[in-house]
C-alpha positions as CSV (number, residue, x, y, z in Angstrom):
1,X,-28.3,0.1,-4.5
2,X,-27.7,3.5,-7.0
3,X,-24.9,3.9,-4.9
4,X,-23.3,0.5,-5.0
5,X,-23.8,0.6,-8.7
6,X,-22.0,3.7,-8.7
7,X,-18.9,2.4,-6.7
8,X,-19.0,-0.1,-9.9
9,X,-19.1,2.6,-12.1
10,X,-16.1,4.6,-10.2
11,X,-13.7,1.7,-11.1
12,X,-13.2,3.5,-14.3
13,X,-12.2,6.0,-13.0
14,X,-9.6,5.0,-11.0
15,X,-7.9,2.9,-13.7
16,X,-4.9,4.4,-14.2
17,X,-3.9,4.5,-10.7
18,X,-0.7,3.8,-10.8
19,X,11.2,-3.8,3.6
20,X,14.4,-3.4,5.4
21,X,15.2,-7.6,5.8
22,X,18.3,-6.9,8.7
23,X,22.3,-6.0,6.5
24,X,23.6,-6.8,9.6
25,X,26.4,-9.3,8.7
26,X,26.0,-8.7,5.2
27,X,29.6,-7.5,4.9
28,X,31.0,-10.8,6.1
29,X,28.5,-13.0,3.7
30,X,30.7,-13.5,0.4
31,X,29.8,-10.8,-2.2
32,X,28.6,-13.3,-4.7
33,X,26.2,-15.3,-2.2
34,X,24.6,-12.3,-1.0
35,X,23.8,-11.6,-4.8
36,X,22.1,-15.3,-5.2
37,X,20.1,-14.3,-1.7
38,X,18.6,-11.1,-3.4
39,X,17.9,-13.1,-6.7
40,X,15.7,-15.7,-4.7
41,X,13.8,-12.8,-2.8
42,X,13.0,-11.5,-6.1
43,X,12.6,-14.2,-8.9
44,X,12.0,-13.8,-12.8
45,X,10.2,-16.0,-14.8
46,X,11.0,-15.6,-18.7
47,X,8.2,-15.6,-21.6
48,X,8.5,-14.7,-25.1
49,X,7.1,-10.8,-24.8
50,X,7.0,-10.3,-21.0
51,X,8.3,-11.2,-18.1
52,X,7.4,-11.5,-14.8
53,X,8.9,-10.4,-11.4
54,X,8.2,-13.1,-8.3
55,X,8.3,-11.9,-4.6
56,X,9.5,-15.1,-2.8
57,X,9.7,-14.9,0.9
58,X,6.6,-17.1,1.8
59,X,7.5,-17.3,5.2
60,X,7.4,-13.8,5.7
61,X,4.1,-13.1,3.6
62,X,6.3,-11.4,1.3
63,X,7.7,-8.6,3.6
64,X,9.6,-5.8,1.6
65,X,13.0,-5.5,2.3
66,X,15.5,-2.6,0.9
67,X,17.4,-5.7,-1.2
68,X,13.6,-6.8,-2.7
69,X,12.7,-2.7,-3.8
70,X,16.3,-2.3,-5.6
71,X,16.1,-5.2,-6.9
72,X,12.3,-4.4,-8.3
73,X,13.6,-1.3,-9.4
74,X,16.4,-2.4,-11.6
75,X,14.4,-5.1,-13.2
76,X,11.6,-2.8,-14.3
77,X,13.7,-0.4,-15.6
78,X,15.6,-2.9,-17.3
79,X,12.7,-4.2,-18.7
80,X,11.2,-1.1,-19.9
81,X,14.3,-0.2,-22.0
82,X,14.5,-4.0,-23.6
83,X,12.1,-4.1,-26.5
84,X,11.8,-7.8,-26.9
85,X,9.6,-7.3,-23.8
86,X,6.2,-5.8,-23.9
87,X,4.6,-5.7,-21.2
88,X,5.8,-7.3,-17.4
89,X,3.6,-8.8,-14.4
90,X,4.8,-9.0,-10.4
91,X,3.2,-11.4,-8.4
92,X,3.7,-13.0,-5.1
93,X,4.8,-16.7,-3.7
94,X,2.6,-18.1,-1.2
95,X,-0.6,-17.1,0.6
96,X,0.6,-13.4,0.1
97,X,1.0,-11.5,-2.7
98,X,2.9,-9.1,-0.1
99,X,2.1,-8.0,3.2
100,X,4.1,-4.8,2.9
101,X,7.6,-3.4,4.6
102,X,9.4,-5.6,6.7
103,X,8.5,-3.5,9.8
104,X,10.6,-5.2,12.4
105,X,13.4,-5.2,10.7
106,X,13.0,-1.4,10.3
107,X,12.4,-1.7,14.2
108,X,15.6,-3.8,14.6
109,X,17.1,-1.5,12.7
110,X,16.1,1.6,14.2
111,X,16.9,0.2,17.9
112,X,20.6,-0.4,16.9
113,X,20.6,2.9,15.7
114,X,21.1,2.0,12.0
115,X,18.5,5.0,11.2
116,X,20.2,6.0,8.0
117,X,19.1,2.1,6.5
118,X,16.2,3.0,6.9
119,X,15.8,6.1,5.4
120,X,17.1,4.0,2.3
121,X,14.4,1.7,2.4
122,X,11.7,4.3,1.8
123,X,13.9,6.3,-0.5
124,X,14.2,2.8,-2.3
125,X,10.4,1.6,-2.2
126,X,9.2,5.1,-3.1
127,X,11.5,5.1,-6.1
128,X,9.7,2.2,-7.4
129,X,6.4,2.8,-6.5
130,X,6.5,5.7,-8.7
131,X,8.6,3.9,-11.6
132,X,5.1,1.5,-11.7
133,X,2.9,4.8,-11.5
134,X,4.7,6.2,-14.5
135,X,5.5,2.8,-16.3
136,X,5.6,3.1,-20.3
137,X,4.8,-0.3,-20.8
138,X,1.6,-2.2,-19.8
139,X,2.0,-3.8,-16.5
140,X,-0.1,-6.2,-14.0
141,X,-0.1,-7.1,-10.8
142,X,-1.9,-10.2,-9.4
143,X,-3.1,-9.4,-6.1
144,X,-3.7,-13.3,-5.1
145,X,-3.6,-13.3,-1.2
146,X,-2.7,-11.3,1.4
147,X,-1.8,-7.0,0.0
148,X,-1.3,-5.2,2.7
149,X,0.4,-1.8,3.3
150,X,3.7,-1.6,1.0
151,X,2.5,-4.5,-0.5
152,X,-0.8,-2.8,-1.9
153,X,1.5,0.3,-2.7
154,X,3.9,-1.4,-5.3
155,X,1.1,-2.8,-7.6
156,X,-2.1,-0.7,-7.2
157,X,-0.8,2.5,-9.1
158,X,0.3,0.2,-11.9
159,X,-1.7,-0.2,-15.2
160,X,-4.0,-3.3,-14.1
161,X,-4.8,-5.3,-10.9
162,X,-6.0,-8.6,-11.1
163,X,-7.8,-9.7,-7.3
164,X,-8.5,-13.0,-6.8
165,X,-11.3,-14.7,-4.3
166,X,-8.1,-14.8,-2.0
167,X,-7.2,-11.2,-1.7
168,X,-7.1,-9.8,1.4
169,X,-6.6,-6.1,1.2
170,X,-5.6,-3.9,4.2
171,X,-3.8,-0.8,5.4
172,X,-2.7,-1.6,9.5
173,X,0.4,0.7,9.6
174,X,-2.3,3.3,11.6
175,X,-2.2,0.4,14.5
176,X,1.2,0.4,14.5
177,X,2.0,4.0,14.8
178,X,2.7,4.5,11.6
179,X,0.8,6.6,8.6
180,X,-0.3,4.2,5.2
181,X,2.2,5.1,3.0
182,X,4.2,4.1,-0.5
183,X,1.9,6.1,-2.6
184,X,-1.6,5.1,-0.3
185,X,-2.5,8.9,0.5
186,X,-2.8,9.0,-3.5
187,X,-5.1,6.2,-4.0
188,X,-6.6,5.7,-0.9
189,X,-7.7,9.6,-1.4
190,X,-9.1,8.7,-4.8
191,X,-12.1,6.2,-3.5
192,X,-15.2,7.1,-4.0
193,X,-16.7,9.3,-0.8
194,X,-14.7,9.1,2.1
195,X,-13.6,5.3,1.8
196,X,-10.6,5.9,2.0
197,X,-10.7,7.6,5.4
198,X,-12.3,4.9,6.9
199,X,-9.8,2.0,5.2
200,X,-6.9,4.3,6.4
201,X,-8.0,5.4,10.4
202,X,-9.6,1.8,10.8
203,X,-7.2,0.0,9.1
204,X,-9.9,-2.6,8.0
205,X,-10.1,-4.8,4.8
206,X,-11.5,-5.6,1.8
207,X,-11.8,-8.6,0.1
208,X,-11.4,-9.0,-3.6
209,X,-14.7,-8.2,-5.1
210,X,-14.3,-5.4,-3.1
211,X,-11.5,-4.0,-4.5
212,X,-13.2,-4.0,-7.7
213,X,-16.5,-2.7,-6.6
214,X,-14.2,0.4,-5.2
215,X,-11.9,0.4,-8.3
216,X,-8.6,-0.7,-6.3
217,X,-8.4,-3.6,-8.8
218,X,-9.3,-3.8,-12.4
219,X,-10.3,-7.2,-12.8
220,X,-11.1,-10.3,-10.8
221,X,-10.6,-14.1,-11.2
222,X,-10.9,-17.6,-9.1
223,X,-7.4,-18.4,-7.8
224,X,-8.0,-21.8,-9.2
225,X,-8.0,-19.9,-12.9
226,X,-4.9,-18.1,-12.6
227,X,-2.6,-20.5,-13.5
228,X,-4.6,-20.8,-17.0
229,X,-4.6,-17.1,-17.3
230,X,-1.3,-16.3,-16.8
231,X,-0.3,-19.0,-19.5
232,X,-2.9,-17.2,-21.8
233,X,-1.3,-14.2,-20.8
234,X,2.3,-16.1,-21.3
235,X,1.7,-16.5,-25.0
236,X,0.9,-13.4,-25.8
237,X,3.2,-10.9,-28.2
238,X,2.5,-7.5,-27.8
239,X,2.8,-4.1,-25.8
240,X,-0.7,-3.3,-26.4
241,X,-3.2,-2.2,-23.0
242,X,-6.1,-3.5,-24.7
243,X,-5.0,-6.5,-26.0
244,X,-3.8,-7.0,-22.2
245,X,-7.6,-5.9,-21.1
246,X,-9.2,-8.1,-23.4
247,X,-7.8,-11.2,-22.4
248,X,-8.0,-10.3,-18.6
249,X,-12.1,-9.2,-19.3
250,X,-12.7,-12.3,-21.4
251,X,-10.5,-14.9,-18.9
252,X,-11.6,-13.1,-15.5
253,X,-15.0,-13.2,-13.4
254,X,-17.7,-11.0,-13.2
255,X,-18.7,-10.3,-9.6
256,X,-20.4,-8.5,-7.2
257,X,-20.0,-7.4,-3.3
258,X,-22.4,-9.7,-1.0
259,X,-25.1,-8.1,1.3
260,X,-22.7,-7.8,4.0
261,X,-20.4,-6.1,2.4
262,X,-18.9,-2.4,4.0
263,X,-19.8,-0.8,0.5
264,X,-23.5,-1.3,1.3
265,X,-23.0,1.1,3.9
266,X,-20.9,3.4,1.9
267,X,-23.3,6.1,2.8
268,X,-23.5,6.2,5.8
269,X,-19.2,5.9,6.2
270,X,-19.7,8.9,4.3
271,X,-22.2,10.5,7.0
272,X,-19.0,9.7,9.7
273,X,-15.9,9.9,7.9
274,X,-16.1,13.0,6.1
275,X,-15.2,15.2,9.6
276,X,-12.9,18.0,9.2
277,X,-11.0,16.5,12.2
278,X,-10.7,13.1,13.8
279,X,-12.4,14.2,17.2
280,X,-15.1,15.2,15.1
281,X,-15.4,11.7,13.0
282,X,-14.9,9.8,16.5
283,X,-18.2,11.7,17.5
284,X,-19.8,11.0,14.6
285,X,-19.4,7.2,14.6
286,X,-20.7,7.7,18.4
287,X,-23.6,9.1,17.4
288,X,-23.9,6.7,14.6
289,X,-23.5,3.9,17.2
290,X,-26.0,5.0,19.6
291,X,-28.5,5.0,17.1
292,X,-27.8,1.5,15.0
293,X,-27.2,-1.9,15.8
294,X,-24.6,-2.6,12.8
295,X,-21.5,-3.9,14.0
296,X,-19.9,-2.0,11.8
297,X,-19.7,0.8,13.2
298,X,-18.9,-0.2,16.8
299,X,-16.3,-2.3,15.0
300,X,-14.7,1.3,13.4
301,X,-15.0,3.2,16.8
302,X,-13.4,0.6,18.4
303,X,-10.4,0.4,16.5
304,X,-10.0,3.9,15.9
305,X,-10.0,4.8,19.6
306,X,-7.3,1.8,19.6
307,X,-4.9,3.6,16.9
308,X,-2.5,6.3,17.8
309,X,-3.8,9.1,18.5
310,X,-0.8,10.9,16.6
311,X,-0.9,8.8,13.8
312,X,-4.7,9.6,13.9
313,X,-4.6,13.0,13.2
314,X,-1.2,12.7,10.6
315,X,-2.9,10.0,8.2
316,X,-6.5,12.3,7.7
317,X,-4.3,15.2,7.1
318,X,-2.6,13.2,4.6
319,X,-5.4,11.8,2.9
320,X,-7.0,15.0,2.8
321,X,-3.9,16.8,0.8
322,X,-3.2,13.6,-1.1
323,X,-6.6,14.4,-3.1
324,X,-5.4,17.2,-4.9
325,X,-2.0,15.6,-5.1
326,X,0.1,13.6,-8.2
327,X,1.0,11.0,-7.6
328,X,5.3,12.4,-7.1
329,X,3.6,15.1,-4.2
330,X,2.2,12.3,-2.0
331,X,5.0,10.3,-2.5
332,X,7.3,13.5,-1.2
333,X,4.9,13.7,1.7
334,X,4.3,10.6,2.8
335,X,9.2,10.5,2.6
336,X,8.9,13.3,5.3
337,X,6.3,11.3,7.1
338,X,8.1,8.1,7.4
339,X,11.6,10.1,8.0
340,X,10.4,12.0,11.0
341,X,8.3,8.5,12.5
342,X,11.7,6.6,12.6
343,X,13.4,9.5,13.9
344,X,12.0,9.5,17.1
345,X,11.9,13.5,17.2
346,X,8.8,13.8,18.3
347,X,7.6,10.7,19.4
348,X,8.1,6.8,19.7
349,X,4.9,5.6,18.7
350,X,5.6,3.8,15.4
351,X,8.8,0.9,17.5
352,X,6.4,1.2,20.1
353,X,3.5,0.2,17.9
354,X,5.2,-3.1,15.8
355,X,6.9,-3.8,19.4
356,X,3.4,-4.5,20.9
357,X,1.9,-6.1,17.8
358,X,4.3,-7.9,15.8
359,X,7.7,-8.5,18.5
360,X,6.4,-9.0,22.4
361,X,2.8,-9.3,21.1
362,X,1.0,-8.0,23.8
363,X,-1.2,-5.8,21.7
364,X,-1.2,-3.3,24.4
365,X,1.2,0.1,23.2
366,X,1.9,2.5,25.3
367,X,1.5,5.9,22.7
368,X,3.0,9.2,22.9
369,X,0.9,11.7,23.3
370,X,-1.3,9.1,24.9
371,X,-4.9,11.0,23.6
372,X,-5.8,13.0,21.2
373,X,-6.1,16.2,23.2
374,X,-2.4,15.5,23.9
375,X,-1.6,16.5,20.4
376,X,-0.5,19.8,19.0
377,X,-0.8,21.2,15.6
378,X,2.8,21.8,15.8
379,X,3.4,18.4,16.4
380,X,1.1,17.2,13.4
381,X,3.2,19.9,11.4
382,X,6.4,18.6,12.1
383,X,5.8,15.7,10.2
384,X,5.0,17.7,6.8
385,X,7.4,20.3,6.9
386,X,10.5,20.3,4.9
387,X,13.0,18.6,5.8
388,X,15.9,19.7,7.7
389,X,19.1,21.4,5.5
390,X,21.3,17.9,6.6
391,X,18.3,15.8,5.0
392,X,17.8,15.4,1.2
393,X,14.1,15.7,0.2
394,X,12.8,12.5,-2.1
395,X,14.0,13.0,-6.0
396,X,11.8,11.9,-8.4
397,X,12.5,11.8,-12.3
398,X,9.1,14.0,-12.8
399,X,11.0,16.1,-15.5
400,X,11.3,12.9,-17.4
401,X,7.9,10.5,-16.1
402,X,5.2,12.9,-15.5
403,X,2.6,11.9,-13.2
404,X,-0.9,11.0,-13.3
405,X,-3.4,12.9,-11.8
């Protein structure tokens, strides 16, 4: 119980932590339609001091495309220079606020050899991620639904989260062959113990009084209360965090994890998780499961041994240098990360991994190496090395919006 109550404690913290959709065809869609197609991906809603950004494709959970994170990035700089607006909110449409990069487009995208879209994408969403780390004016997000991946990446280094009993937290990407990424090593890293190991190599989720037991949100309310609260919120004049605060704390819910909850057992994720390699964390949670019944931990070994192995061993090592990071550095990683998985240079696991989860569904990926034993430190190098002299390294205004620590 001292250590749940300081998990609660560790929120503040943590307070200031701050999707290709396919082009194909775009050049034969009318210049002018196309425009009105990114507007509806991305809607505003107008109010008399702030405005508020709307992610509106419900039937893909909210998937990030390249359109949706230039868009987002011109608004919020647009917004931050305009000083009739003081302070801006993003939210989601749907069941999701978003459920991160629109992965198989990336994989369409990447099997038709369009690999240079891509790299835009991240360059894009990385951009932005860091504008809402380094935002001047006070912003929210409200995490109502499903955050996933991307999706948790473009609101939770931003000023304040709001998590609703709806929210549905998550990194997967490690299932897929990929690495959590859009600023995830930075705030993921930042958890209290070694949380964020375990969310990142298991890929498992919290819920919303979770996230503020943890300190991934800032405040919490009923979904059935938002709509009140944002009109509150709506009518209010002024660029002021605290006056922001105090209207979330006196609207919101106070709340508190359940018995069952994974941060009960935050000490003994600590006791398995905190490995200086992920053979030796894999032994641990066997050792762990051999002597306990918890499901918990047969549930981590399970899906870790499940994971690829390559994007096993790449995600600790970036969550491990992400701790002693800004915000810009993991961002920079985490580019050369993403550039090398979609390259195919050293291996295929990340179109193998959303081929067998999200296109044929068979849920049974074929990775490369196939086992840990299979992978090399140069391999895991590779993918945090500078890039090559033909490839331009992520540029970030850090000269002009310095990081948080």
């Amino acid at each position: 119980m001292q250590r749940l109550k300081g998990l609660l404690r560790a929120n503040h913290s943590l307070g200031r932590l701050r999707s290709l959709s396919s082009r194909r065809g775009i050049s034969a869609q009318p210049l002018n339609s196309f425009c009105k197609c990114v507007k509806f991906q991305v809607r505003v809603e107008g109010r008399a001091n702030s405005r508020a950004a709307i992610l509106n494709r419900p039937n893909e959970l909210n998937a990030l495309d390249i359109s949706m994170a230039e868009r987002l990035k011109r608004l919020y700089d647009s917004w931050e220079e305009n000083s009739d607006i003081g302070f801006v909110i993003m939210k989601g449409c749907g069941r999701a606020f978003s459920s991160g990069a629109d992965v198989v487009s990336l994989y369409n995208l990447i099997n038709d050899g369009k690999v240079e879209e891509c790299k835009k994408f991240f360059e894009s969403l990385y951009k932005f991620v860091y504008l809402v780390g380094t935002y001047l004016k006070p912003n929210l997000a409200i995490l109502d639904g499903i955050t996933m991946g991307a999706g948790a990446g473009i609101s939770l280094p931003g000023m304040f989260r709001v998590a609703t009993d709806k929210t549905i937290f998550g990194h997967p990407e490690i299932q897929m062959g990929f690495h959590p990424d859009a600023g995830a090593s930075y705030y993921l890293s930042r958890l209290p113990g070694y949380l964020g190991e375990y969310l990142a190599l298991t890929g498992e989720k919290l819920n919303g009084v979770e996230m503020i037991a943890c300190g991934l949100a800032t405040h919490y309310a009923l979904n059935e209360r938002l709509a009140w609260i944002e009109e509150r919120l709506g009518k209010l004049n002024t660029d002021d965090p605290s006056i922001i605060e105090t209207n979330l704390s006196q609207y919101g819910d106070l709340v508190y994890p359940d018995k069952r909850s994974i941060l009960h057992k935050i000490d003994r994720i600590d006791k398995c998780f905190s490995g200086d390699t992920v053979e030796e964390i894999i032994e641990a949670l066997e050792n762990e499961a051999a002597n306990s019944s918890e499901e918990w931990c047969n549930a981590a070994l399970k899906r870790v041994k499940e994971a690829s192995p390559l994007s096993l061993k790449i995600t600790l090592q970036s969550i491990r240098e992400g701790r002693f990071q800004p915000l810009d550095q993991c961002l920079a990683r985490e580019y050369r990360i993403s550039l090398m998985s979609i390259s195919k240079g050293v291996s295929t696991d990340f179109c193998e991994g959303v081929r067998a989860r999200l296109v044929d569904k068979d849920f049974a990926p074929k990775w490369d190496p196939p086992s840990l034993g299979d992978v090399t430190k140069d391999m895991v190098d590779s993918y945090f090395s500078p890039l090559s002299e033909f490839e331009s390294e992520l540029q970030l205004p850090t000269a002009l919006r310095e990081p948080f620590m």
